[in-house]
FINUDO-877682 format. One record per residue (C-alpha): residue in one letter; chain; x, y, z. Coordinates in Angstrom, 3 decimals. Each point is the difference from the previous one (the first is absolute). Example, Ala and Ser with C-alpha at 12.3 -4.5 7.8 and 13.67 -1.06 7.14 Angstrom:
2
REC:a:A:12.300:-4.500:7.800
REC:s:A:1.370:3.440:-0.660
This chain:
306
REC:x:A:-17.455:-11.335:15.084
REC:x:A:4.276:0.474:0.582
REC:x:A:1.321:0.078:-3.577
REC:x:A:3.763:0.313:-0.614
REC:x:A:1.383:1.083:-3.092
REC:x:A:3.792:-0.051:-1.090
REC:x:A:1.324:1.719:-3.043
REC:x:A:3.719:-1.089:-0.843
REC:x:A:1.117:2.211:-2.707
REC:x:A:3.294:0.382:-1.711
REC:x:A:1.066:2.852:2.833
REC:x:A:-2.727:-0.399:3.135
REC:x:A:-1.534:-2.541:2.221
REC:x:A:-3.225:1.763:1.020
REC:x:A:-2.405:-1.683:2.691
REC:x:A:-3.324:0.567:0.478
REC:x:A:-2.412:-0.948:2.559
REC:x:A:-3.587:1.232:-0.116
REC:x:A:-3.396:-0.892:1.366
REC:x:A:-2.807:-0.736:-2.632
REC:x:A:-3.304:0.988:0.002
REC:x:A:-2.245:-3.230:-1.599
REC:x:A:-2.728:1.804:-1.005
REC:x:A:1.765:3.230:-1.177
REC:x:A:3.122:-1.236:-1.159
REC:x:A:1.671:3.298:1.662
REC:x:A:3.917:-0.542:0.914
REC:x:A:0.981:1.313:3.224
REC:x:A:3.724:-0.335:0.250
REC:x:A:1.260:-1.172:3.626
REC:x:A:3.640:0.416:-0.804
REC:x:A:2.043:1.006:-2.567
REC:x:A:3.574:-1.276:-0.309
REC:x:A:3.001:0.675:-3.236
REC:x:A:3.072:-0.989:0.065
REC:x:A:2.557:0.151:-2.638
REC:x:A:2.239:-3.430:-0.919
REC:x:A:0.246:1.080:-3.712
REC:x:A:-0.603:-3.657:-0.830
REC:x:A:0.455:1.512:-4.383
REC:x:A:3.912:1.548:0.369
REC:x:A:1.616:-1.721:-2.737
REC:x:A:-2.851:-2.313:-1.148
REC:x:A:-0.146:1.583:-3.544
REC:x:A:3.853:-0.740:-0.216
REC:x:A:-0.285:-3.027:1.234
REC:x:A:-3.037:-1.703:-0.756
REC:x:A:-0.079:-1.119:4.110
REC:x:A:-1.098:1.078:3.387
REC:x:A:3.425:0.218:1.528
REC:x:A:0.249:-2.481:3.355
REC:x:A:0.769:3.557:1.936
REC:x:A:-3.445:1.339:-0.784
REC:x:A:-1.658:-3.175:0.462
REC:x:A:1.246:-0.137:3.529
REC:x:A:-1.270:3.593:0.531
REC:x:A:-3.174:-0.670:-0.941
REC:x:A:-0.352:-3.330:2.071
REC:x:A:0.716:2.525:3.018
REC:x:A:-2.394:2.308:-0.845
REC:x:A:-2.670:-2.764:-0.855
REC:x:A:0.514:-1.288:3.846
REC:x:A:-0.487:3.016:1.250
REC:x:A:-3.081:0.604:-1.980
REC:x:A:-1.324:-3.853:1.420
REC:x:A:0.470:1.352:3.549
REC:x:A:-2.202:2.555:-0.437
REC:x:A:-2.131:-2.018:-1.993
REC:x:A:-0.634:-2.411:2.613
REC:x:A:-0.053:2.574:2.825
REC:x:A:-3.192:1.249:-1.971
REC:x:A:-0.858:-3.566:-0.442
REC:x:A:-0.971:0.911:-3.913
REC:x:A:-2.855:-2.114:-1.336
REC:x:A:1.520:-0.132:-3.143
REC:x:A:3.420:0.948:-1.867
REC:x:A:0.390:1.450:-3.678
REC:x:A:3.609:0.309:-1.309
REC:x:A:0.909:1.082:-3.175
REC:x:A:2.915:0.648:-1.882
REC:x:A:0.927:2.303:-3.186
REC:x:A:2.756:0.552:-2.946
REC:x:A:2.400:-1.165:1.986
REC:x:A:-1.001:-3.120:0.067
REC:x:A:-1.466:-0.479:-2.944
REC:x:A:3.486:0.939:-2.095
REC:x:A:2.099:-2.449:2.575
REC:x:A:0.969:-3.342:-1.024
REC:x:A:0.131:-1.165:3.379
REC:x:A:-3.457:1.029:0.822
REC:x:A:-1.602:-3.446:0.559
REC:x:A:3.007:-1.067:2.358
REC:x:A:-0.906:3.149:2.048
REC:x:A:-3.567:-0.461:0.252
REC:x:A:0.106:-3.378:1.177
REC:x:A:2.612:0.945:3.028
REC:x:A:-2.667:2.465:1.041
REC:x:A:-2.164:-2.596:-0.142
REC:x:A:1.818:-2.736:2.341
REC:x:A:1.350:3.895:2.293
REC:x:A:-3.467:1.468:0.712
REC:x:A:-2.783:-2.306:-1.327
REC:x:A:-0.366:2.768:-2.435
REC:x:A:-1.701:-0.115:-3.502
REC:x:A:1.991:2.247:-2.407
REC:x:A:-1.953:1.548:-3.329
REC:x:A:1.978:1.155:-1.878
REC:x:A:-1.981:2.437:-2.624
REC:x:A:0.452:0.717:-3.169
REC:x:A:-0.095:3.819:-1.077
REC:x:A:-3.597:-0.016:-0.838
REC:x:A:-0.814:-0.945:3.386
REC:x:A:2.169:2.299:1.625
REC:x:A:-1.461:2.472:-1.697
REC:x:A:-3.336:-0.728:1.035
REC:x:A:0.901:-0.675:3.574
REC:x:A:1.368:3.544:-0.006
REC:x:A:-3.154:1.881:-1.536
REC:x:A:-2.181:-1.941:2.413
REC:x:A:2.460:0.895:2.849
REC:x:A:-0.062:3.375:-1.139
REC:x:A:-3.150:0.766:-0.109
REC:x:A:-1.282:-2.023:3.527
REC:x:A:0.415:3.016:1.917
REC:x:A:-1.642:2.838:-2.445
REC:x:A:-3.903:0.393:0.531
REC:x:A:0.319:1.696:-3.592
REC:x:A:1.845:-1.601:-2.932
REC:x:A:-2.512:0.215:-2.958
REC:x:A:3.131:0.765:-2.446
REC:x:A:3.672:-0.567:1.208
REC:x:A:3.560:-1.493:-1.100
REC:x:A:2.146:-1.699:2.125
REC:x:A:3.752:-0.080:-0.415
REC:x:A:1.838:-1.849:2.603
REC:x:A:3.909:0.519:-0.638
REC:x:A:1.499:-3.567:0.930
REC:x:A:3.610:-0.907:0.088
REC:x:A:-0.101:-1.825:-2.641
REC:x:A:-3.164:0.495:-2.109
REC:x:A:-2.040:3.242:0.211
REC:x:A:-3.946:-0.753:-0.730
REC:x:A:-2.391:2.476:-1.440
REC:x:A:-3.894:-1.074:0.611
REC:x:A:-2.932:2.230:-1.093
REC:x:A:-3.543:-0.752:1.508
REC:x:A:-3.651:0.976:0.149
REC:x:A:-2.441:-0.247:3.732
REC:x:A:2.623:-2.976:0.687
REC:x:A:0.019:-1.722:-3.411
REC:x:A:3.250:-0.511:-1.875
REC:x:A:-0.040:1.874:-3.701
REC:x:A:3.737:-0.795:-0.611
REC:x:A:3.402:-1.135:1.363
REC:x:A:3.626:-0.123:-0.874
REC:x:A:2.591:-1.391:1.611
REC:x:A:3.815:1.788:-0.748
REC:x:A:2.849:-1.614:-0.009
REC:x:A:1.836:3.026:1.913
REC:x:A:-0.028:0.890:3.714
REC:x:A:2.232:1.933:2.034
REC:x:A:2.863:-2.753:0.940
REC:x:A:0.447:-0.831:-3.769
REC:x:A:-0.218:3.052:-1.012
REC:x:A:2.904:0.966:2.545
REC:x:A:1.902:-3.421:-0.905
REC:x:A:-0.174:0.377:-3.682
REC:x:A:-0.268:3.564:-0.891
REC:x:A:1.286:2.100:3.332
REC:x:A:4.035:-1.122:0.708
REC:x:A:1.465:3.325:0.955
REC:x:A:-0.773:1.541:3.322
REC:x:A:-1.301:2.187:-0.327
REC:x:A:-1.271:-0.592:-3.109
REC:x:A:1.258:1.488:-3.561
REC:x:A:-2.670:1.848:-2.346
REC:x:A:1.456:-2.216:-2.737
REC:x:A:-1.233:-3.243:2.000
REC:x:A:-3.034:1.657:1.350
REC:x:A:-1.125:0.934:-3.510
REC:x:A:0.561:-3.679:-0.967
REC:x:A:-2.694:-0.695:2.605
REC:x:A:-2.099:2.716:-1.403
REC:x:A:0.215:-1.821:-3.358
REC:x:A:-0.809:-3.100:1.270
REC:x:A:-3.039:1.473:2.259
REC:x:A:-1.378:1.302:-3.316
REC:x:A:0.614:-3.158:-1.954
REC:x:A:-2.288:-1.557:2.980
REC:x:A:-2.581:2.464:0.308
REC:x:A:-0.475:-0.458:-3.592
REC:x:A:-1.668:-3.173:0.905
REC:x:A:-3.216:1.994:1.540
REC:x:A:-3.123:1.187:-1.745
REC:x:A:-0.426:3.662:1.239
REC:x:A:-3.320:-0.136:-0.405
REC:x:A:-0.239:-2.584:2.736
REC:x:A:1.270:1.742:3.103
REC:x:A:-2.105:2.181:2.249
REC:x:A:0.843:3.292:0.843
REC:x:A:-0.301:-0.958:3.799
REC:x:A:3.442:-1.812:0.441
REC:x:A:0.650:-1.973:3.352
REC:x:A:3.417:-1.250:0.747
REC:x:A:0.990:-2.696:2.281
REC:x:A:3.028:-1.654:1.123
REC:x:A:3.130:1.121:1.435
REC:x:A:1.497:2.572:-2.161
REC:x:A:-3.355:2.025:-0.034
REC:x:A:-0.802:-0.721:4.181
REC:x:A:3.551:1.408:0.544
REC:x:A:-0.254:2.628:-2.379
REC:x:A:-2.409:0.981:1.761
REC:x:A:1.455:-0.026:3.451
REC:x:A:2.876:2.255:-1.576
REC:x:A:-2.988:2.465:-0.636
REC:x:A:-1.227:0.285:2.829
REC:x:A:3.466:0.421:2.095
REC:x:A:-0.467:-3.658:1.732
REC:x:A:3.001:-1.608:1.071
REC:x:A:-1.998:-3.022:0.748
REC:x:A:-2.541:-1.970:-1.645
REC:x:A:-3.628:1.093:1.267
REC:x:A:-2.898:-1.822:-1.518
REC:x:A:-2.757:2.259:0.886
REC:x:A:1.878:3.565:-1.449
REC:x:A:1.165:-2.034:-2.849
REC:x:A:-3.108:-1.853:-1.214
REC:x:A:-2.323:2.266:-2.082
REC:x:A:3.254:2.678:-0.844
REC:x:A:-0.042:1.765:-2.947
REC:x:A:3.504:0.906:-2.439
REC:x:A:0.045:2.349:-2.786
REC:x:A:2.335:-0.298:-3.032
REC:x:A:1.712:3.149:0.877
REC:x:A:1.302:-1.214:3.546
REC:x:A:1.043:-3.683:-1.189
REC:x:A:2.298:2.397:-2.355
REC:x:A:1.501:1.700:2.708
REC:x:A:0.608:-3.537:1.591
REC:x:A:1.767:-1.574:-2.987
REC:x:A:2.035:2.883:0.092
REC:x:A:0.925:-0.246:3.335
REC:x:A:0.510:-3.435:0.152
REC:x:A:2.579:0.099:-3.367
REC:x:A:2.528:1.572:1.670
REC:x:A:0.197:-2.021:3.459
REC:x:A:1.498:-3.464:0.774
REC:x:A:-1.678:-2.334:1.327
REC:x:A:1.446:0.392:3.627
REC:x:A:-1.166:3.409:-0.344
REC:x:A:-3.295:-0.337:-1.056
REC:x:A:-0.329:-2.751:3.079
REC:x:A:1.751:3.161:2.425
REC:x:A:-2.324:2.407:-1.429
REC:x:A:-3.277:-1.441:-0.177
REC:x:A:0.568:-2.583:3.156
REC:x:A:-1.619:-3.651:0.494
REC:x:A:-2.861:-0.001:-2.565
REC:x:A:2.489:-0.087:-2.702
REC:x:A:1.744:-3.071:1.530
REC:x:A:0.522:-2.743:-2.709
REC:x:A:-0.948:2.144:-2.255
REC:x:A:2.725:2.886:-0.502
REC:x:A:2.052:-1.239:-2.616
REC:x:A:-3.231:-0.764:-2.212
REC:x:A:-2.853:3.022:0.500
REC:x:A:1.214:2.109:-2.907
REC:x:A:-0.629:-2.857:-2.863
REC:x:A:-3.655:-0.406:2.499
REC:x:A:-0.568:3.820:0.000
REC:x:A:1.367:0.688:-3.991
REC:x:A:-2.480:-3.309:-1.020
REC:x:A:-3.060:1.644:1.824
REC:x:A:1.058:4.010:-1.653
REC:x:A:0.304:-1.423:-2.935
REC:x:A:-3.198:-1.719:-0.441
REC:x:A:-2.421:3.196:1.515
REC:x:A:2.151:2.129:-2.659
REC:x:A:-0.821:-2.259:-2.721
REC:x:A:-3.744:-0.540:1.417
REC:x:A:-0.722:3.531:0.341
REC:x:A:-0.600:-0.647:4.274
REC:x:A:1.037:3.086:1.886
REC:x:A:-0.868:-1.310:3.471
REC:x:A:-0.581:-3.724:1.469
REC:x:A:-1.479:-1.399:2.605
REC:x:A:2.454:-3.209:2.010
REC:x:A:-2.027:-2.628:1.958
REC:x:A:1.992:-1.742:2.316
REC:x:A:-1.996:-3.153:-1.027
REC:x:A:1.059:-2.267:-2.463
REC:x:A:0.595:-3.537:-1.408
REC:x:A:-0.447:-1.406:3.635
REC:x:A:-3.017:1.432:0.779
REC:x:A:-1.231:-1.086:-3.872
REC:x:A:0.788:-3.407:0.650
REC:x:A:-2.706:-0.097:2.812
REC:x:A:-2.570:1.974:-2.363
REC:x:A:0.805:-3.131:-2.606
REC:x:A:-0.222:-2.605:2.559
REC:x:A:-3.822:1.076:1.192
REC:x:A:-0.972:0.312:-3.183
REC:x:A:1.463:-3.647:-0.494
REC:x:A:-2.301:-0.991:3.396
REC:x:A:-3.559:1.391:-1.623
């Protein structure tokens, strides 16, 4: 069976088309697509999806239906995040998708999306007894501990890396004054968590960690298989955020090339979100899995089917 998934989040578009095992239930991606329409700049000011983004993302969603019916997908899952769920406008949107691309838009609440991403997560592990998930969104950051793929808890934050650049971050580059605001505000978040709760085996997903992790490993562009399955340690995201506070956003694009498109002028708040929480966890190193709410939402939907 040709699944599609599409995961619309507050900064990315990501498309995913795999080939399902019926008896197994393993995912075997066909293609993997991102692009970048930042459909969340301005929401939280705002309270809408500006008319700008929404053309953006119309684009990218044909694209993603040519592919889709090149592959002649059996069936299409498309869900959408914090964005959308904080937009007053979201209903308006959903139903233009609708009448565009035949498309049925979820939207999920942060529960879900938390979920989605653990089970994402943890699709391509063959060992995840004990692990914690934190996928750094641009607009919510979600923090999911599990046990042999069962859910023990899950918060949703109301902090990702374009609000935290919007609200906290208006200097480039950034003062320490407004980057200790953050901090405080991180804290106040994390404060939410029961310690006690998270695994010592910590996975991260999502952009921030994936290109992270590409800056690790010296990769101008994205590359799924080196990527997927990297590790980072607490002492080299430290050397990033360092790094990173002194450049401008044209110069972190110039310095670290492509895979930092779309996402220059917001990877420090991404990068100082996923420090702080392995300093105040206690997690010297991470894994990142380059799988994540999309490939959750087709986990979900076969469990849905049996």
């Amino acid at each position: 069976m040709i699944v599609a998934s599409i995961d619309i989040g507050t900064n990315t578009v990501l498309l995913l088309i795999a080939d399902i095992d019926n008896s197994t239930g393993k995912i075997t991606p066909l293609v993997n697509k991102y692009r970048m329409p930042r459909i969340g700049k301005g929401t939280k000011q705002t309270g809408l999806i500006s008319q700008d983004r929404i053309n953006a993302l119309l684009d990218v969603l044909q694209e993603y239906q040519n592919l889709i019916r090149e592959f002649q997908c059996e069936h299409v899952i498309i869900t959408g995040t914090n964005a959308f769920r904080i937009a007053k406008n979201t209903i308006e949107i959903t139903e233009e998708i609708k009448r565009e691309f035949g498309f049925n838009l979820q939207v999920i609440s942060g529960g879900e999306e938390a979920e989605f991403a653990y089970y994402g997560a943890v699709s391509g592990l063959s060992n995840y007894s004990n692990s914690t998930v934190i996928d750094i969104g641009g607009s919510s950051t979600e923090i999911i501990s599990g046990c042999d793929g069962k859910i023990s808890s899950k918060t949703s934050l109301q902090l990702g890396s374009v609000t935290a650049t919007e609200q906290f971050l208006k200097s480039i580059p950034p003062s320490e004054t407004e980057i200790e605001n953050l901090n405080q505000e991180i804290q106040n978040q994390f404060s939410q968590l029961n310690k006690q709760t998270l695994s010592n085996d910590v996975i991260a997903i999502a952009g921030t960690a994936t290109t992270l992790a590409c800056m690790q490993l010296g990769l101008k562009e994205f590359d799924e298989e080196k990527v997927d399955n990297s590790s980072l340690s607490l002492h080299n995201l430290n050397k990033m955020l360092e790094q990173l506070s002194k450049l401008k956003p044209s110069e972190i694009l110039q310095q670290y090339g492509s895979v930092m498109e779309g996402r220059e002028d917001i990877i420090f708040a991404g990068v100082y979100i996923l420090y702080r929480f392995m300093e105040y966890f206690g997690a010297e190193n991470i894994l990142v899995s380059t799988r994540g709410i999309r490939y959750g939402a087709i986990v979900k939907h076969l469990l849905n089917l049996n």
